[in-house]
Each structure stands twice: as C-alpha cells, then as structure tokens.
C-alpha distance (Angstrom), angle and dihedral (degrees) to the residues before:
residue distance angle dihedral
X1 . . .
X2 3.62 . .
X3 3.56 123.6 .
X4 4.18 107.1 -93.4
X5 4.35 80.5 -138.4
X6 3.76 96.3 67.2
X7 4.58 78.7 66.2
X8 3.62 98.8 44.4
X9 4.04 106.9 106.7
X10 3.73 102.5 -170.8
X11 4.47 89.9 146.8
X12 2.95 138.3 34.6
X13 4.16 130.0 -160.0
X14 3.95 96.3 -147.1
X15 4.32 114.8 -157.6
X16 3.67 109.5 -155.5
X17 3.94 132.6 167.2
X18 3.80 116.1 -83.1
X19 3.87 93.4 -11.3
X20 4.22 120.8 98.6
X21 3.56 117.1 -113.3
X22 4.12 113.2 -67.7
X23 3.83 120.6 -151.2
X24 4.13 106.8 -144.5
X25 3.46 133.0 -178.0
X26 3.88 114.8 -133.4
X27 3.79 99.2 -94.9
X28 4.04 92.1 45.8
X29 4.24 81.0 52.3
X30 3.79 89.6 47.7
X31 3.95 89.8 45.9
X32 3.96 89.1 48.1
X33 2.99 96.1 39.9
X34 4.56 95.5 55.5
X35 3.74 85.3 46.6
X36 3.82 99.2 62.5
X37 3.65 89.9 39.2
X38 3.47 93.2 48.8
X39 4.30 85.1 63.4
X40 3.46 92.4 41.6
X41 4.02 112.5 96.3
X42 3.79 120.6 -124.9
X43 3.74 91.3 -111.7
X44 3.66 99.8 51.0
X45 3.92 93.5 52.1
X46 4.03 117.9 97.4
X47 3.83 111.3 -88.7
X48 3.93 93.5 -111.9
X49 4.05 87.8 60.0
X50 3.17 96.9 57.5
X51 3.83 97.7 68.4
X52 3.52 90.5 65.4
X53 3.70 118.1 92.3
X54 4.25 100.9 -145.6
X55 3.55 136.0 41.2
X56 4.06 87.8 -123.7
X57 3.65 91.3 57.8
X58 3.67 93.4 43.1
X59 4.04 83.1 56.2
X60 3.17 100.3 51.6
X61 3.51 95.9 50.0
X62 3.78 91.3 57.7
X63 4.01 94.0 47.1
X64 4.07 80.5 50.8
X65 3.82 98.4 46.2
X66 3.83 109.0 16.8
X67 3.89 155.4 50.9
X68 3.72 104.6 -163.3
X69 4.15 135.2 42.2
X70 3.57 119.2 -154.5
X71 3.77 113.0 -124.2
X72 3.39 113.4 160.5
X73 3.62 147.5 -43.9
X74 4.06 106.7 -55.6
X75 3.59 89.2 7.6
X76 3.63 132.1 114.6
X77 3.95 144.6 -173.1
X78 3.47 116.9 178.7
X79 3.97 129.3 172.4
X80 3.75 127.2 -177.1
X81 4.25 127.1 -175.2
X82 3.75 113.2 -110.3
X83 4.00 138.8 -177.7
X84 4.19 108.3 -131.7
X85 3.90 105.4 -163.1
X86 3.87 119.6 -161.5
C-alpha cells in the first residue's frame, strides 16, 4: 500500500516567465493562483474552468488536476508538488 505521504501537497516549486523559481505553500498557490485568474477573461480560460462558478474553485481544481496555467502567448506558469525537509 503506498505511503498516504508520497500524496500530501503541502509546497509547491512554481516556474513562471522571467521570475526564479518560488517555493509556495498550498494556500500562497491557491492565492496566486485566484489572482491570475481573476485577470484572465472568461473566454481565454480552458473550457473545463469555465464550469466553475469562482476563481477559488477554478484554483483549486487546477492545483488538483494540473501542472501548468495558460497565460498567454510566450508566457508560462508552471507549479510542481515537492517534499521540503528540515
């Protein structure tokens, strides 16, 4: 049975255009995450984020289900689980 640690997504490492790698715990994520979205118009968001009917839900469903965000042409934001050890 695998180990219920190796699912736990307490931070993130988060890639983004012409910015150095950020470490983020999984409420600054869900906070960066509804602030891009939040600029994003309805039309340019990916068809399954659309059904949801707030910008929070819309982030967590990404954190949930995804790695990347599309946000614009030559632009990228890019998050990826990790385990910090002290």
């Amino acid at each position: 049975m695998p180990d219920p640690l190796m699912y736990q997504q307490d931070y993130f490492v988060v890639l983004e255009t012409n910015q150095a790698e950020q470490f983020l715990s999984a409420l600054e994520l869900l906070e960066k995450l509804k602030g891009i979205l939040q600029t994003l118009k309805f039309e340019d968001l990916q068809p399954d984020l659309r059904s949801f009917d707030s910008t929070e839900a819309q982030a967590k469903y990404l954190i949930d289900t995804s790695c990347e965000l599309d946000v614009g042409s030559g632009k990228y934001l890019q998050w990826y689980a990790v385990r910090l050890e002290k």
